[in-house]
matplotlib code that plots the C-alpha trace (Angstrom):
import matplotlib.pyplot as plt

x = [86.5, 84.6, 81.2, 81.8, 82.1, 79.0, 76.8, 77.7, 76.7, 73.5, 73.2, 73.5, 70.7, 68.1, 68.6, 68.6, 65.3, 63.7, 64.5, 63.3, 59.9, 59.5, 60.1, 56.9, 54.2, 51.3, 51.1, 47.5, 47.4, 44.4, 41.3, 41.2, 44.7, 44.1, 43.4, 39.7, 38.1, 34.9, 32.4, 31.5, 33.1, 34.8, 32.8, 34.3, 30.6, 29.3, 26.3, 25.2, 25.5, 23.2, 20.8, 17.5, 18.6, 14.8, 11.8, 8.2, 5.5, 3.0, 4.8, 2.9, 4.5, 3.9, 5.4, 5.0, 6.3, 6.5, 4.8, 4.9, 2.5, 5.0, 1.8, 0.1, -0.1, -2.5, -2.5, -0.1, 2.0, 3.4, 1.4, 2.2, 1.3, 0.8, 0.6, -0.3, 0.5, 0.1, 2.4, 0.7, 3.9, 7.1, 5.4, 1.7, 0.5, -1.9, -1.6, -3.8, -2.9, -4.1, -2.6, -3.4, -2.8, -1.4, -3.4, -2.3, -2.0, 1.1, 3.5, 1.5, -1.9, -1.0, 0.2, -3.4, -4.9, -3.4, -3.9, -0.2, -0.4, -4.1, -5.7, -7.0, -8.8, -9.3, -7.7, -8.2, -8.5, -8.3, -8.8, -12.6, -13.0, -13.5, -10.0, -8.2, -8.2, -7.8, -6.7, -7.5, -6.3, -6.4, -3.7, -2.5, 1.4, 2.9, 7.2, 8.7, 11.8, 14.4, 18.3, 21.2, 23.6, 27.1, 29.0, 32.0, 33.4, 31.8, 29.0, 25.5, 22.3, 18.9, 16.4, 13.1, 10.8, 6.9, 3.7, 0.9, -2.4, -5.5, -8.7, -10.2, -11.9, -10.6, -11.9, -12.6, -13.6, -17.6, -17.7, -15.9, -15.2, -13.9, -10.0, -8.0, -4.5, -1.3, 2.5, 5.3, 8.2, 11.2, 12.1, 15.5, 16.1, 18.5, 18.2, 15.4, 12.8, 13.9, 13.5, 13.2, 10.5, 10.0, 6.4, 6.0, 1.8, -0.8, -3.9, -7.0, -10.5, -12.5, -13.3, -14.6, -12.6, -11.8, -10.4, -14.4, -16.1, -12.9, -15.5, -17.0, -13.3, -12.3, -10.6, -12.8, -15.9, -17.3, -15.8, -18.2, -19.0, -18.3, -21.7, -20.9, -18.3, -18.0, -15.7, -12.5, -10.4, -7.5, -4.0, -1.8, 1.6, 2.5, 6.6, 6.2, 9.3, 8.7, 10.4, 9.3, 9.1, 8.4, 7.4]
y = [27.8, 25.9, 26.1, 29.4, 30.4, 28.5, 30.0, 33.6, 32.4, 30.6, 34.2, 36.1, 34.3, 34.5, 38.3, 38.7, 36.6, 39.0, 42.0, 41.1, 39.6, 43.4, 45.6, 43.3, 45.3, 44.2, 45.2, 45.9, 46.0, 48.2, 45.1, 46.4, 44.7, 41.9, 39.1, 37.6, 34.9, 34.7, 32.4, 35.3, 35.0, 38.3, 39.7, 42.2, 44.5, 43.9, 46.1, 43.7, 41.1, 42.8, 44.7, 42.5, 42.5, 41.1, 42.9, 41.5, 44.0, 45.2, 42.8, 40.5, 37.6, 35.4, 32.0, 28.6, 25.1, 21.5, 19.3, 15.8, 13.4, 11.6, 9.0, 8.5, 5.1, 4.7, 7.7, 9.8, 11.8, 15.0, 18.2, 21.9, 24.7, 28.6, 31.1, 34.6, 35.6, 39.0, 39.9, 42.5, 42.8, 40.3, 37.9, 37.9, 37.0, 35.0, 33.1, 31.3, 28.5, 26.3, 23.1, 21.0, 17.4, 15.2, 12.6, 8.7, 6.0, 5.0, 2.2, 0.7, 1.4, 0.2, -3.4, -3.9, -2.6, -5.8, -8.0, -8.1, -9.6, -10.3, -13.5, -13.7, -13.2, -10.0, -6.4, -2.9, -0.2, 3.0, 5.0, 3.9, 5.8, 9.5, 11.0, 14.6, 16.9, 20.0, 21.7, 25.3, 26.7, 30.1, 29.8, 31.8, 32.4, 33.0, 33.7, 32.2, 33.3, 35.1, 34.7, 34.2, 32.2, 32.5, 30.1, 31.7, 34.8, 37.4, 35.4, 35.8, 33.9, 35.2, 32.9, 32.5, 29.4, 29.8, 27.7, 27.6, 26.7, 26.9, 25.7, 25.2, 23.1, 19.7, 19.2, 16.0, 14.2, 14.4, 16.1, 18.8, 18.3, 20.9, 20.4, 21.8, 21.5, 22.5, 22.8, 24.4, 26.0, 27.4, 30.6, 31.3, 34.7, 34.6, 38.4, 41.0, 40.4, 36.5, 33.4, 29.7, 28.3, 24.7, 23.5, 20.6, 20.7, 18.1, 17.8, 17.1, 15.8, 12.6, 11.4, 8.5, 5.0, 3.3, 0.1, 0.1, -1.5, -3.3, -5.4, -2.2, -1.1, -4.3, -3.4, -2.9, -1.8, 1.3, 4.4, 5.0, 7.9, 9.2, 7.9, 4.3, 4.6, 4.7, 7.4, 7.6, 10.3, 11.5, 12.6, 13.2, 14.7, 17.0, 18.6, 21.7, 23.6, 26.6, 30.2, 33.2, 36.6, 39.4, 42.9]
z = [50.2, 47.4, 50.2, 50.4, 46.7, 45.8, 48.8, 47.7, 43.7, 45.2, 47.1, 44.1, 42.1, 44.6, 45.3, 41.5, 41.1, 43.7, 42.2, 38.8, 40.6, 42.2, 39.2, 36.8, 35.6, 33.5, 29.8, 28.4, 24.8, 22.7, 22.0, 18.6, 17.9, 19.5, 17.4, 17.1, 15.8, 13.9, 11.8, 9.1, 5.4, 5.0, 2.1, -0.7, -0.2, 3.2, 2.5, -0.5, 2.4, 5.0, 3.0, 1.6, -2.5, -3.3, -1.9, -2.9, -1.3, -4.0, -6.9, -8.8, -9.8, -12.8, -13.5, -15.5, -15.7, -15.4, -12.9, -11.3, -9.5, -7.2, -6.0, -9.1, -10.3, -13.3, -15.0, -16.7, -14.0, -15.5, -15.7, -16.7, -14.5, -15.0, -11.4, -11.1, -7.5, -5.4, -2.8, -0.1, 2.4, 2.4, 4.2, 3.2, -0.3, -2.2, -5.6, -8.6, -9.6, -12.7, -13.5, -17.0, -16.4, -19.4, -21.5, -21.4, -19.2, -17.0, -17.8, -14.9, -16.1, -19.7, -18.3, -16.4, -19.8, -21.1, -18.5, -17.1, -13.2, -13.5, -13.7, -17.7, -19.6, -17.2, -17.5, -16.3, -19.0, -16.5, -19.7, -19.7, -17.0, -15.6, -14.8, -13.4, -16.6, -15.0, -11.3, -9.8, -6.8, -4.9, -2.6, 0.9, 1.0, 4.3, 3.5, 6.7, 5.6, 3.5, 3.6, 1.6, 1.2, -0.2, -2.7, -3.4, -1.6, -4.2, -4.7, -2.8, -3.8, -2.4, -1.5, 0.2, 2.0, 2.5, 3.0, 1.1, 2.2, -0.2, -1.9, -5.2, -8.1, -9.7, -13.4, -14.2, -17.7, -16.5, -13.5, -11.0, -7.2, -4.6, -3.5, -0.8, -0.5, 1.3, 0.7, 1.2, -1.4, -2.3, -4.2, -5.4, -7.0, -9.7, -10.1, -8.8, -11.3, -12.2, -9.7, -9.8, -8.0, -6.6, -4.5, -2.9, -2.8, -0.9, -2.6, -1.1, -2.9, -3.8, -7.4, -8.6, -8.4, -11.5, -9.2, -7.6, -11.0, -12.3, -14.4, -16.5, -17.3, -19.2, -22.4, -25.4, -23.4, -23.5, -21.5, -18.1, -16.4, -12.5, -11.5, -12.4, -10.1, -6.1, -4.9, -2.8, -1.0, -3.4, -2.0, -4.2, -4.2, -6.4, -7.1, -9.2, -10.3, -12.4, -13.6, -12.0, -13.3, -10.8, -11.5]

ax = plt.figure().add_subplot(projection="3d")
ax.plot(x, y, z, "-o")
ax.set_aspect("equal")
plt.show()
């Protein structure tokens, strides 16, 4: 009796397991309510996000600020800088550039002034001789690209990176020598007529060596001029960050 009760129980669950099997269907749900995932911030003003908040074609642009010589070793290293630039699309543009280089010797050029780490009585007065006064530069601007990006959720910074290729004039005390030079920068726009600006620039040019006649440069002789001097290839490497006003 108990083998028969539990075959007809056995029975029962495998016909009920059937039926449920036969009577499945599929449910499809609508995709839209299906959950997705995504990499986007969900912005507040989506347009402000996808739209280009800074355009440039036909602007001028007109900035000024502080410079630095990152490879200069006897001279002083700051300079101050003034641009006018001319925008012809948002990609192509050109710019002038004239940099005013600071009087005075480095901490380094002042120690071989007084003989520090050369043999005395000798020294190296770099001041004696012929040294950058003045830079100008007509430079190409090619914007590789514009973007933004987002600090906080309501928050969108514009910003831009180009290259700069160019060519110019390099004033020294006696003299003036062609330059060339290449970069590249950074534009951030704080609104659409306000931007800060930072250039990372190659100079090219030669001008006279004040290391090549080390005994006309002792201190207490007489300044000399470029001709006294041989020449060598300058390369220095200049960081530029400057305000930008654009209208």
């Amino acid at each position: 009796m108990r083998i028969k009760y539990f075959l007809k129980i056995l029975f029962s669950i495998v016909i009920g397991m059937g039926s449920c099997t036969s009577f499945a269907d599929s449910i499809e749900f609508p995709e839209e309510d299906l959950a997705t995932d995504t990499v986007l911030p969900k912005f507040d003003n989506r347009t402000m996000v996808k739209n280009r908040y800074v355009t440039t074609k036909g602007r001028f642009e007109i900035n000024g600020g502080m410079g630095f010589n990152l490879t200069e070793a006897l001279y002083n290293n700051k300079s101050f800088h003034l641009g006018l630039g001319y925008n012809f699309t948002e990609t192509h543009g050109v710019q002038f550039v004239g940099m005013f280089l600071m009087d005075g010797l480095s901490s380094n050029g002042e120690a071989l002034k007084n003989g520090d780490g050369l043999i005395p009585p000798d020294s190296l007065d770099a001041s004696l001789a012929p040294h950058v006064e003045q830079m100008f530069l007509l430079d190409y601007q090619f914007t590789a690209w514009y973007g933004k990006i987002s600090v906080t959720k309501n928050s969108i910074w514009n910003l831009s990176i180009y290259g700069l290729l160019g060519a110019g004039f390099v004033n020294f005390t006696d003299s003036s020598t062609v330059a060339l030079n290449l970069g590249f920068g950074q534009k951030m726009y704080l609104t659409k007529n306000l931007a800060l600006k930072t250039d990372l620039r190659f100079h090219f040019y030669q001008g006279p060596n004040p290391a090549s006649k080390k005994e006309l440069l002792r201190k207490g002789s007489a300044p000399v001029s470029s001709d006294d001097l041989d020449t060598i290839l300058y390369i220095p490497t200049i960081l530029q960050t400057s305000l930008m006003f654009i209208f």
